[in-house]
C-alpha positions as CSV (number, residue, x, y, z in Angstrom):
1,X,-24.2,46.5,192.7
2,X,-23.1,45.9,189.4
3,X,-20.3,48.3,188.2
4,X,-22.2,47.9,184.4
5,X,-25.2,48.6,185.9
6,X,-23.7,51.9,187.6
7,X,-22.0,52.8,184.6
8,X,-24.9,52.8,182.5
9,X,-26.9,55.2,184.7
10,X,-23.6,57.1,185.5
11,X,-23.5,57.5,181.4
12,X,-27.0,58.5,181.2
13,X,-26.8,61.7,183.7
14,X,-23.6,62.7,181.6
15,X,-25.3,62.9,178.5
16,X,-28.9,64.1,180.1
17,X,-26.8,66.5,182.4
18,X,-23.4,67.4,181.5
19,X,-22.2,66.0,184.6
20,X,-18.6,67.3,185.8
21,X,-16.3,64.5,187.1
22,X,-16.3,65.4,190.5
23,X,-20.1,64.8,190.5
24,X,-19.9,62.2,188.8
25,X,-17.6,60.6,191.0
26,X,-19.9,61.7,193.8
27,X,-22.7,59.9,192.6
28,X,-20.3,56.7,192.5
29,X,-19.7,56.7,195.8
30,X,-22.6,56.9,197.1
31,X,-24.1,54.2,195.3
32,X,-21.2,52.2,196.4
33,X,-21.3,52.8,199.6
34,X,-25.1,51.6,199.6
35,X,-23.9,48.4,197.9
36,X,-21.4,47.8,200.2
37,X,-23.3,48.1,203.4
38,X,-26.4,46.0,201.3
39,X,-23.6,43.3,200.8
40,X,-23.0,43.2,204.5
41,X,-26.8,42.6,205.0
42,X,-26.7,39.6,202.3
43,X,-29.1,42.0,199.9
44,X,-28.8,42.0,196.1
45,X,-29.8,45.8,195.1
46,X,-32.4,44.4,192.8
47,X,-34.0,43.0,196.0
48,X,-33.6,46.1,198.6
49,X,-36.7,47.1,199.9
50,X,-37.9,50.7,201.6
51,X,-37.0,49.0,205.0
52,X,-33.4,48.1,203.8
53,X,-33.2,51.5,202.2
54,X,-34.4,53.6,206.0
55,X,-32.2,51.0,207.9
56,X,-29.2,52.3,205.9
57,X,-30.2,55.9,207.0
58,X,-30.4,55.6,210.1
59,X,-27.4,53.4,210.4
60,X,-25.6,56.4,209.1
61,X,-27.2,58.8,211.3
62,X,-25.5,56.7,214.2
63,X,-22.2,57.3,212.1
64,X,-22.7,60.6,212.8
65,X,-22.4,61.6,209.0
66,X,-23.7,65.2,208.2
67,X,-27.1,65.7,207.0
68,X,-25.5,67.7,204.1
69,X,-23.8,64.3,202.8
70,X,-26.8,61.9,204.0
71,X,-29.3,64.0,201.8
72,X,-26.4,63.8,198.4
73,X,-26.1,60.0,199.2
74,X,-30.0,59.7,199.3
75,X,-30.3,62.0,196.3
76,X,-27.9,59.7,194.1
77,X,-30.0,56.6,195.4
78,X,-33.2,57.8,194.2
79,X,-31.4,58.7,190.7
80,X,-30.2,55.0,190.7
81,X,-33.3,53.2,191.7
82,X,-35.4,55.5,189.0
83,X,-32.8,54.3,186.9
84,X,-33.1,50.7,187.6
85,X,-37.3,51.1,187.8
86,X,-37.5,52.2,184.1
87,X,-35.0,49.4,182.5
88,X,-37.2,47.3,184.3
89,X,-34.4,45.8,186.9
90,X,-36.6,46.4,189.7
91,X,-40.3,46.6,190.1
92,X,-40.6,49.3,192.9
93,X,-38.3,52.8,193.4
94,X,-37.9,52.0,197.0
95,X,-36.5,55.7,197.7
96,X,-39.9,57.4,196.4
97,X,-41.7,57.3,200.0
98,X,-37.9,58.6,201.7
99,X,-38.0,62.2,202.9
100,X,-34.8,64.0,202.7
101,X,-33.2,64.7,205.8
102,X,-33.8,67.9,207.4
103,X,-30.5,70.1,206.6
104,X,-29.7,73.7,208.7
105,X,-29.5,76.0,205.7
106,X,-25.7,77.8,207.0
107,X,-24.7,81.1,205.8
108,X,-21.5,80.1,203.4
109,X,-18.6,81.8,205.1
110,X,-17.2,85.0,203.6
111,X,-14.3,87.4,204.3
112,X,-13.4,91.3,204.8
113,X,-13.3,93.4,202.3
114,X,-9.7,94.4,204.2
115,X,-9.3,90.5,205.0
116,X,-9.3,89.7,200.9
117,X,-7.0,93.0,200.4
118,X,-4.2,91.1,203.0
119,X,-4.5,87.6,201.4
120,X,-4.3,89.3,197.4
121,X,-0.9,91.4,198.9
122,X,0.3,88.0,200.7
123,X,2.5,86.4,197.7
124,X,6.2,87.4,197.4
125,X,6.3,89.2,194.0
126,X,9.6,89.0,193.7
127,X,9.7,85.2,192.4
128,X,7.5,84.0,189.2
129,X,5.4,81.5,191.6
130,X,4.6,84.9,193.6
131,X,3.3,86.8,190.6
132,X,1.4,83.9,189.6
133,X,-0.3,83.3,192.5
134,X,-1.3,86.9,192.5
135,X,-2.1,86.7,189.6
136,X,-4.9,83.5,190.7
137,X,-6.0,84.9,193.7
138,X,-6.8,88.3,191.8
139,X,-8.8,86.6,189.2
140,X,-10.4,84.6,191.5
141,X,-11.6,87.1,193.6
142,X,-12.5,89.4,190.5
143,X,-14.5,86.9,188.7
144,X,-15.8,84.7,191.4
145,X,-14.4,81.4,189.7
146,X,-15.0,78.2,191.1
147,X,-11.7,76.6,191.8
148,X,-11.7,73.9,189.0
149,X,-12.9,76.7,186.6
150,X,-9.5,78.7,187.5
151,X,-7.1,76.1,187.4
152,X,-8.2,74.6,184.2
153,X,-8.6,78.2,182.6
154,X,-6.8,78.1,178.8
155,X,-5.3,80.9,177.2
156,X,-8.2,81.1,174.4
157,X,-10.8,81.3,177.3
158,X,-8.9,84.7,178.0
159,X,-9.9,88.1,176.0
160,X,-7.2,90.6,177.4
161,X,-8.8,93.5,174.9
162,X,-12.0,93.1,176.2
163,X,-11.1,92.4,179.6
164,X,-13.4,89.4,179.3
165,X,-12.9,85.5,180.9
166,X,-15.0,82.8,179.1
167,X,-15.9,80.5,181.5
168,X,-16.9,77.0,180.9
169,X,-19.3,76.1,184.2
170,X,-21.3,73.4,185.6
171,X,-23.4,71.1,182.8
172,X,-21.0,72.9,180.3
173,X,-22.8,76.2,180.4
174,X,-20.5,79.0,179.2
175,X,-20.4,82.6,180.8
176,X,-18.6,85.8,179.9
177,X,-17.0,87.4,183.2
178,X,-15.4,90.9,183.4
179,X,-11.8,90.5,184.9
180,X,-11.7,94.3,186.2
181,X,-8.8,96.3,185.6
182,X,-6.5,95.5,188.8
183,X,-7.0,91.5,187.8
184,X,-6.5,92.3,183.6
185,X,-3.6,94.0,184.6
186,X,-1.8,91.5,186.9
187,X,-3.2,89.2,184.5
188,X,-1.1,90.7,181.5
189,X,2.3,91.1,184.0
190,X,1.8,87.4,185.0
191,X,2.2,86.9,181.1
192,X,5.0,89.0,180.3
193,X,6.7,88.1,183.4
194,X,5.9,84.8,185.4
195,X,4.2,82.1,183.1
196,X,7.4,81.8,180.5
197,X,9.5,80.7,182.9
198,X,6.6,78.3,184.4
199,X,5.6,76.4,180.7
200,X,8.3,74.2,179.1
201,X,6.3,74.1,175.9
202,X,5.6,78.0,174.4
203,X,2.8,76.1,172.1
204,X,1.1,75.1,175.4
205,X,-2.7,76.8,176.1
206,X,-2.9,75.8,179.7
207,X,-2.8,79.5,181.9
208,X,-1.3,78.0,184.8
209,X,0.6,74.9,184.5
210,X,1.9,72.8,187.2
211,X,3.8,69.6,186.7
212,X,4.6,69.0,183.2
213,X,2.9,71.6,181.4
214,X,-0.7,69.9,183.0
215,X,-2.8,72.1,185.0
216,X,-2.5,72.8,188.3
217,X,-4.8,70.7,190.9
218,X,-7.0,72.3,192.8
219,X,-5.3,70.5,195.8
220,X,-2.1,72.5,194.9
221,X,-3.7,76.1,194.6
222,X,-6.0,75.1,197.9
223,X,-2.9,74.3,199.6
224,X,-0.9,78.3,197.7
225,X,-4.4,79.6,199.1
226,X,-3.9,77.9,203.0
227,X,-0.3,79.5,203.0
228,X,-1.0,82.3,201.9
229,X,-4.0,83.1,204.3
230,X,-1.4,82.4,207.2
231,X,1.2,85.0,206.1
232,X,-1.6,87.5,205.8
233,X,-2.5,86.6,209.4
234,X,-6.2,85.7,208.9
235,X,-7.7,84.0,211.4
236,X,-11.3,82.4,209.7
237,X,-11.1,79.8,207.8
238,X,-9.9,80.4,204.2
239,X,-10.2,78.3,200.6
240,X,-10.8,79.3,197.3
241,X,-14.8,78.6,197.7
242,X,-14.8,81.2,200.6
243,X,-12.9,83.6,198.4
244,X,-15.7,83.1,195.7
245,X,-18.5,83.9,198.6
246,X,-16.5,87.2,199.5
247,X,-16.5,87.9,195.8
248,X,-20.9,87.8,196.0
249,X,-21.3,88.9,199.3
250,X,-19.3,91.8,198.5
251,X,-20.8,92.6,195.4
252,X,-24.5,92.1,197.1
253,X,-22.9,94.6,200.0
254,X,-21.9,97.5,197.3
255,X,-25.5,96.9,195.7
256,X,-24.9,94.8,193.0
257,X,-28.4,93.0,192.0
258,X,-28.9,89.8,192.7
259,X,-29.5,88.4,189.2
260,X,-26.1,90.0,188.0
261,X,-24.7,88.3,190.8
262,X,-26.5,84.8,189.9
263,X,-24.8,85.2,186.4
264,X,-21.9,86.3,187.4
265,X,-21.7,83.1,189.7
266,X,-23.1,80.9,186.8
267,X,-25.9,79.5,188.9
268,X,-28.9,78.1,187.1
269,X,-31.8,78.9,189.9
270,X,-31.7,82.2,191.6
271,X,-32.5,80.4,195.0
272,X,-29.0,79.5,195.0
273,X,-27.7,83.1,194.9
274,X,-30.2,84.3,197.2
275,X,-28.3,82.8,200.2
276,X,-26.0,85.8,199.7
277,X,-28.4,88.4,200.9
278,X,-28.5,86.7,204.1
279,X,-25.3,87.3,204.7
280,X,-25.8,90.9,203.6
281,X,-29.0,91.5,206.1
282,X,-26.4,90.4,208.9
283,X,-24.2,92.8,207.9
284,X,-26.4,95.6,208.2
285,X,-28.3,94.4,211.4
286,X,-24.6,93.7,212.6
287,X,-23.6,97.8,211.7
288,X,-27.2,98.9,213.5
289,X,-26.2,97.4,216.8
290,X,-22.9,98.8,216.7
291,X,-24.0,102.5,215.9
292,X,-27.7,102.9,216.5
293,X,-28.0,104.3,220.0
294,X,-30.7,102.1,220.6
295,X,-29.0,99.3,218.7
């Protein structure tokens, strides 16, 4: 396919949906990869039909690729080919007649309450890196923060009176999250004590920089998360998304509402959120078996 052509729809969804750069990325791929394989086939894009299109699915299905990932490839397609149908590069959308793949709906995996108390305690305080990871892995868990939302936080997106994090989510939508007092307050001794000696520029607004004053990756604090988890001895699987679903499933467990907890999250349809209380109704049928007598 044409890299203009993919631009050009790759620039529409960014100003129709505020697409982040990950997503957008996402959507690259995907239409790439259909290229690629169409290229194989000697098939232009412009002249793909439905067959092509249910050849190429099932082709991956013998790849053994997820149904997750099969159903965001297909999803990106039908973006594309709508796309191409209205500036009149193609007469037919040949994804419009393609079902989406049947998909499992897994619960997201979640952590102890006593599990998340090991992994906040696991950093060694006594160096700067320590407090500051403590400091991320408190806010984290306090606010539920997706992982690029906490490494790119700035210091004005921070409201230490108020206890407050401004959060700027998916499709640019902005949130206010409470920090708590245990995260404002490691929050405030990360400041005082840790981040001076990590910044070389004072005049910098990034909250936790890694090389040259730039934020820190995600891979970086994935890979601070991974250690961490080991010297607290967990044994399930642990990254910053799974710390976010401890921070909703706990919530959910302690009675929080579930459109606090969609806010809170910064998801734009509740159906999203309500995967949480799943988890929750497994807890409590978990706790009747264990102490009913006739569990």
């Amino acid at each position: 396919m044409p890299n203009t052509s993919i631009e050009l729809f790759l620039n529409h969804l960014w100003l129709e949906k505020g697409l982040s750069e990950n997503t957008r990325a996402a959507y690259k791929r995907d239409i790439d990869y259909f290229s690629s394989w169409l290229e194989q086939h000697h098939t232009a894009p412009e002249k793909a039909s439905t067959k092509n299109l249910t050849d190429y699915l099932a082709w991956r299905h013998t790849q053994n690729f997820r149904p997750s990932s099969t159903a965001r490839a297909l999803s990106s397609l039908r973006g594309y080919f709508r796309h191409l149908l209205r500036e009149g590069k193609v007469s037919q959308d040949i994804t419009q007649h393609i079902d989406m793949p049947k998909q499992g709906r897994p619960l997201p995996k979640s952590l102890t309450e006593a599990d998340v108390e090991n992994l906040l305690a696991a950093p060694d305080l006594n160096t700067e890196i320590g407090i500051r990871d403590r400091c991320m892995l408190e806010l984290l868990y306090a606010c539920g923060l997706r992982v690029s939302e906490l490494v790119n936080l700035s210091l004005d997106q921070i409201n230490l009176r108020q206890g407050i994090v401004r959060i700027q989510g998916k499709g640019n939508k902005e949130r206010l999250v409470p920090m708590g007092e245990e995260a404002l307050n490691w929050l405030q001794k990360y400041l005082r004590e840790s981040r001076p000696f990590l910044i070389n520029n004072p005049d910098n607004r990034v909250l936790f920089p890694g090389r040259n004053d730039n934020p820190m990756t995600r891979q970086t604090f994935w890979h601070r998360i991974k250690q961490h988890a080991v010297t607290a001895n967990i044994q399930s699987t642990v990254s910053p998304h799974v710390v976010r679903h401890a921070f909703a499933t706990h919530l959910l467990n302690n009675g929080a509402d579930l459109r606090v907890v969609q806010l809170l999250l910064g998801h734009s349809d509740l159906s999203t959120t309500q995967i949480y209380t799943h988890i929750a109704q497994q807890r409590l049928r978990e706790l009747h078996s264990s102490h009913h007598p006739r569990g």
